[in-house]
N, C-alpha and C positions, 0 to 999 in steps of 0.2 A: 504493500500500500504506500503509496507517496502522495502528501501533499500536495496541492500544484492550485498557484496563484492564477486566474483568468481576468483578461480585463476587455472588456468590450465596448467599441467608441459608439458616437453619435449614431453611426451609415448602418451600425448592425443593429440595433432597438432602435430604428427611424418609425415603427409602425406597431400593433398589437401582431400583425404576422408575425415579422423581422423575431419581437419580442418572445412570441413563443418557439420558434428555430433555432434562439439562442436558450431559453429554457432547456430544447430536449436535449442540444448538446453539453450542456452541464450535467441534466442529467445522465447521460449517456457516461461521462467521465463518472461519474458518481456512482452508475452501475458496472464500471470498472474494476471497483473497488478503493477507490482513490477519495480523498478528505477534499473539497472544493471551496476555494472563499473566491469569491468573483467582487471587483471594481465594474461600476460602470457610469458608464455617459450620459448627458442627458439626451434624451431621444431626439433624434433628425436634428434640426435647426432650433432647437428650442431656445438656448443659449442667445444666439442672435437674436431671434425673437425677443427676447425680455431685455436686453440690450438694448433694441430698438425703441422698446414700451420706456423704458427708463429716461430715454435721451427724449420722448414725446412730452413727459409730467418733467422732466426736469432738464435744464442746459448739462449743467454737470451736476450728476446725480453725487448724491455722500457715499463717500468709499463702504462706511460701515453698514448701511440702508441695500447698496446694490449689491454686497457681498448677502447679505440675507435674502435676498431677490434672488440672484442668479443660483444660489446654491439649492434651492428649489427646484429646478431642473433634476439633477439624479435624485432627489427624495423620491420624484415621480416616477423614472422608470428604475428605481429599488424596489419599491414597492411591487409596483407591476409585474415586473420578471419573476419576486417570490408567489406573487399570487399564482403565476402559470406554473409554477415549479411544484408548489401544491397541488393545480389539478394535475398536474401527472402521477400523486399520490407522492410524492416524497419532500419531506420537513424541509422549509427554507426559513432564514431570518433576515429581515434585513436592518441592517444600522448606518444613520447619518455618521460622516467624517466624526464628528466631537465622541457618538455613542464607541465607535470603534477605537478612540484612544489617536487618534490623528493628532498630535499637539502639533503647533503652529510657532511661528513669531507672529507679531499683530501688526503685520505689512497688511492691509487690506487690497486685495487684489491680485497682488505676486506672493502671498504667503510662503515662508521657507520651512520646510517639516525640521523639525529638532526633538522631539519625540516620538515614537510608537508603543503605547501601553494597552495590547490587542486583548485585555481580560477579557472580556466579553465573547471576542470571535472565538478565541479558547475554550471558554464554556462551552458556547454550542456546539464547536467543532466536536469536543467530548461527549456531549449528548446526540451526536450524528449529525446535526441537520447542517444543511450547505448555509454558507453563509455570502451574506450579500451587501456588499458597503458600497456608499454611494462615492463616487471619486471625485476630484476638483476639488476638496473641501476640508479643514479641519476647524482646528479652536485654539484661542489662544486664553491659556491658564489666569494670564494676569490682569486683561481686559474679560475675561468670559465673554467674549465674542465670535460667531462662525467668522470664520474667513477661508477665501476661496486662492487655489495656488498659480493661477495663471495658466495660459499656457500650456497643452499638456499636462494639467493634472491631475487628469486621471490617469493614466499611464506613469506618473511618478506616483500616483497614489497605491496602483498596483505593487509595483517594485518595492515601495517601502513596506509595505504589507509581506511581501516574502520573504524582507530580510528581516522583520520582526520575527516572524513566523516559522523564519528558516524552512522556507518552502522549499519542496525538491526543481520546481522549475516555475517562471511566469511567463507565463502565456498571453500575449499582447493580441488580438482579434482587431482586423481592419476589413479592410474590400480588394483588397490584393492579397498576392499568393501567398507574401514573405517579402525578404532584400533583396530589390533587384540591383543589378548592375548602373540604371539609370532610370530615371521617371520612366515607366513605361506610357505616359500621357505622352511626352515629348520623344521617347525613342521608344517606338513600337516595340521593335525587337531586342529590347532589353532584358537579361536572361536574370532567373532567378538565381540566389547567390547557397549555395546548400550549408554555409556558413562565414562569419565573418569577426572580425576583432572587435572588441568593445571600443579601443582604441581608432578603429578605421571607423567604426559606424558614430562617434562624435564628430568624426573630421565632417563626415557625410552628413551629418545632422548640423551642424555648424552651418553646412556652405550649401541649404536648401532643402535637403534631401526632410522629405515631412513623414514618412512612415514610422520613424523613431522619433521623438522628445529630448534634445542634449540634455536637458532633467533628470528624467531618467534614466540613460544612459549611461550618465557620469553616476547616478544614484544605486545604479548596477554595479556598475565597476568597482565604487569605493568599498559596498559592500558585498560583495563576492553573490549578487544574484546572475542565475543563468537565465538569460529570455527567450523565449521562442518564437519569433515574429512571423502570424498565419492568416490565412483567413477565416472568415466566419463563413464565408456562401463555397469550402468546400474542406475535404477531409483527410487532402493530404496533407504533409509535414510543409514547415515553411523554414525559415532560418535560423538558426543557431547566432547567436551576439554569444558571443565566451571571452569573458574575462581573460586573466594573467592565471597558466597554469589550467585553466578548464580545457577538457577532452570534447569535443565534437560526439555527442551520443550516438550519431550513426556510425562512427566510425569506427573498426575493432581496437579493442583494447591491446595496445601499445604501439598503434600505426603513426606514424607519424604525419604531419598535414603541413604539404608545404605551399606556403603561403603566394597567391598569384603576385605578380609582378603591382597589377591595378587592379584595386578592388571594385569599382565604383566610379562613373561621372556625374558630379551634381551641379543642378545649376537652378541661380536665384535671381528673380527680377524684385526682388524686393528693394535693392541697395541704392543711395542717390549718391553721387559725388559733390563735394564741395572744392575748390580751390581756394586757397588765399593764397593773392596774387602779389608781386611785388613785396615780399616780405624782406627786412634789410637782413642781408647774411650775416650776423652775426651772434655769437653762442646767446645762450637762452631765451631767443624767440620762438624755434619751437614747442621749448617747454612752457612758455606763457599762453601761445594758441593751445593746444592740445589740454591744458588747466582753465580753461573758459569753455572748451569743448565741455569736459566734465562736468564741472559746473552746468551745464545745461542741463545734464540727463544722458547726452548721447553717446552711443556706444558705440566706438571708433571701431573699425574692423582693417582696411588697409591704408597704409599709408607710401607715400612718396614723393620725394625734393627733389626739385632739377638742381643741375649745378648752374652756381651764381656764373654768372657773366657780366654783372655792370654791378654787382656790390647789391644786386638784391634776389630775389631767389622765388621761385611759387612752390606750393607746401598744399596738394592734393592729397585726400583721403574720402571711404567711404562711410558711410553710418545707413543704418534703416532710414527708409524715406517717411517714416510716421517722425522720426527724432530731427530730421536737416533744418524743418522752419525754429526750432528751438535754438539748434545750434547757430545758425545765419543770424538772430535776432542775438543771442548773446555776443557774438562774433562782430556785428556791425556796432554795439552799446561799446566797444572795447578799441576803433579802426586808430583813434586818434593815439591811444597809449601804447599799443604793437607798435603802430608805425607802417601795417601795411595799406596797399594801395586799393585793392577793391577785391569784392567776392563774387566767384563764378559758380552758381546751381546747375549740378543737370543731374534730373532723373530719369535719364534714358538710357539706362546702362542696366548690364545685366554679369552676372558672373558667374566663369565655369570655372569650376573645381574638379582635380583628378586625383582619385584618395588610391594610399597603397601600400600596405608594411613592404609590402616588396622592394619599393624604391627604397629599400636601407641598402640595399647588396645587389641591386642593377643599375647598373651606367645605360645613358640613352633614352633616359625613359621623357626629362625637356625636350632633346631634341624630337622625338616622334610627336608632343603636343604643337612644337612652333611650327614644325613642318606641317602638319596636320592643317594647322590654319593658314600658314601660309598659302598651301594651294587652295585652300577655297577662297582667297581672296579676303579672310576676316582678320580686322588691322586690329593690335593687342595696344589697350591704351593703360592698364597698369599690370603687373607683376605682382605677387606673393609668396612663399613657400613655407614651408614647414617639414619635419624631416618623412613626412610620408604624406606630404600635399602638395601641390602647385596649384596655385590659382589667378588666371587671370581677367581682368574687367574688359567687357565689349561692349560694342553698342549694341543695346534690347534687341533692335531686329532683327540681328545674327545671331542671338544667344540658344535659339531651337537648333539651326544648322550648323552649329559649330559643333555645338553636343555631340548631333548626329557623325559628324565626320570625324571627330576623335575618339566618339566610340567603335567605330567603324577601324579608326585606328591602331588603337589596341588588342583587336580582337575579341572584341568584348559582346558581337553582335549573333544573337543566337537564329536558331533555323526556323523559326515559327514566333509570331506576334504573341505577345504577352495577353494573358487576361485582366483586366481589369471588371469588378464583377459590380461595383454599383457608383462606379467612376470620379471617387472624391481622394479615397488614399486612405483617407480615417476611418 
């Protein structure tokens, strides 16, 4: 008998069908013989939905008021799912984030987990019945207030759950297969991955890739859970994410698995460029821009300085394009005391990332991306790396066909179209 963490997003409880399909396959692990605490989503769009209702009654709704708002959503299809779990005749319970031991910081919005005290799911797990927590959500101790974790939180709600738990495996449920090699939206023929690094799958989650949560991920990693990323609308195996030291479970025991060259091409139109232009060359201007950047909120992701030629310099970097008007506004409150000359916006840029433990112990692997681009004609306007990534910024139009032609490059393109089964990824 083994424990096993299941978390189930929006796309799979989108409906009372969806919801009982997910039912019988809880059940179905459950007449396995196997202990089952499932996370879940709130149903379809709901989320958005109340998001949208909040922003109608209010400009800017109160962090603490919408966090009790939104965390409504899994109450609902918690509920729901143990109701169908019971008519199939077998014990469910289900508990909001606080009932399950979820402790929080009291960030309303982006909550950070800092405890898991799972008495309760223990209990019932003891007395048999499947147990059912609602994800996105916990409590924080010293305000007694729900708060909700951002971002994939249910998927970090799962993981934290199997590492309180010390579950034997979490089981991540979306509408794709598993980890593919690259958006199957954007490269059809992007092949499923039969496993992959914890370390490769943040790179890929970093730089777009949406089937994992870097939350999670890292929330995996740090503490030794094993995930298994599948889908709900079908019954085979999906991907393996293994930690430092974790065996791939398909694989016999003491085989070794040697790691592909490129794991993955990810790519994100979320990023805007900023420039500051004309900055005087000299030491700690950077560090003055880049400490008013923060001060904003924005999260710098790459950066890059041409070399001075007249004694002044331009100083480009990306951020999320929800963060650039914050940053441009603190940036211009500041032009007279830098000293630089004006700021250039563009969010028309997109970027491709190519993740890979492999690139530690293979040479060649830049040059087949530059070349890559190079013949299709897609001009690279900034550079990044890291020891098992490269990434560079394009312009958005070419950011589908560039994908395509370096994944094409690598070898990473398989013999038949991916499925996608109800076309969202979550």
């Amino acid at each position: 008998m083994a424990l096993i963490v299941q978390k189930y997003g929006g796309s799979s409880v989108a409906d009372a069908e969806s919801i009982k399909r997910v039912a019988k396959r809880i059940v179905d692990t459950r007449r396995a013989g196997h202990d089952v605490v499932v996370a879940v989503s709130a149903m379809g769009d709901t989320t958005d939905e109340l998001l949208d209702l909040a922003n109608e009654v209010a400009p800017i709704p109160a962090p603490r008021e919408l966090d009790m708002l939104l965390s409504s959503g899994e109450r609902i299809s918690m509920a729901l799912l143990a109701m169908a779990i019971h008519s199939m005749g077998f014990e469910a319970r289900s508990f909001t984030g606080s009932q399950a031991g979820m402790i929080t910081d009291s960030q309303h919005g982006a909550a950070r987990i800092v405890d898991v005290t799972p008495v309760r799911l223990r209990e019932a797990l003891d007395e048999g019945a499947i147990v059912i927590v609602a994800g996105f959500q916990g409590f924080n101790r010293d305000t007694r207030d729900i708060t909700t974790l951002g971002r994939g939180g249910s998927d970090t709600t799962a993981v934290a759950l199997a590492a309180a738990l010390d579950a034997d495996v979490c089981e991540i449920y979306s509408d794709v297969d598993g980890i593919f090699t690259a958006d199957p939206r954007v490269i059809p023929k992007a092949q499923k991955l039969d496993h992959i690094t914890s370390e490769e799958m943040l790179e890929l989650a970093a730089n777009g890739a949406k089937v994992l949560y870097i939350r999670a991920v890292e929330y995996a990693r740090r503490h030794g859970v094993l995930i298994h990323a599948r889908s709900t609308f079908s019954s085979s195996e999906g991907t393996y994410v293994l930690g430092e030291g974790m065996k791939n479970p398909r694989e016999s025991e003491g085989a070794d698995m040697e790691e592909p060259i490129v794991a993955g091409v990810a790519t994100d139109f979320s990023q805007a460029k900023i420039t500051v232009a004309g900055v005087p060359d000299v030491p700690g201007k950077a560090a003055e821009i880049f400490k008013i950047v923060a001060k904003s909120g924005a999260n710098v992701d790459m950066i890059v300085q041409n070399v001075s030629a007249t004694g002044r310099t331009d100083i480009s970097f990306t951020v999320p394009k929800a963060d650039a008007a914050a940053a441009l506004k603190a940036l211009a409150g500041e032009q007279t005391e830098v000293g630089f000359q004006n700021l250039i916006h563009d969010d028309q840029i997109g970027k491709l990332s190519v993740v890979g433990a492999g690139m530690r112990t293979h040479s060649g692997v830049s040059a087949t991306l530059f070349e890559a681009l190079s013949a299709g004609g897609i001009n690279i306007e900034m550079i990044s790396t890291s020891e098992i990534r490269i990434s560079v910024v394009l312009r958005d139009a070419d950011l589908a066909e560039a994908a395509r032609t370096v994944h094409t490059a690598y070898g990473l393109d398989g013999d038949a179209e991916a499925t996608v089964h109800a076309g969202t990824g979550r």
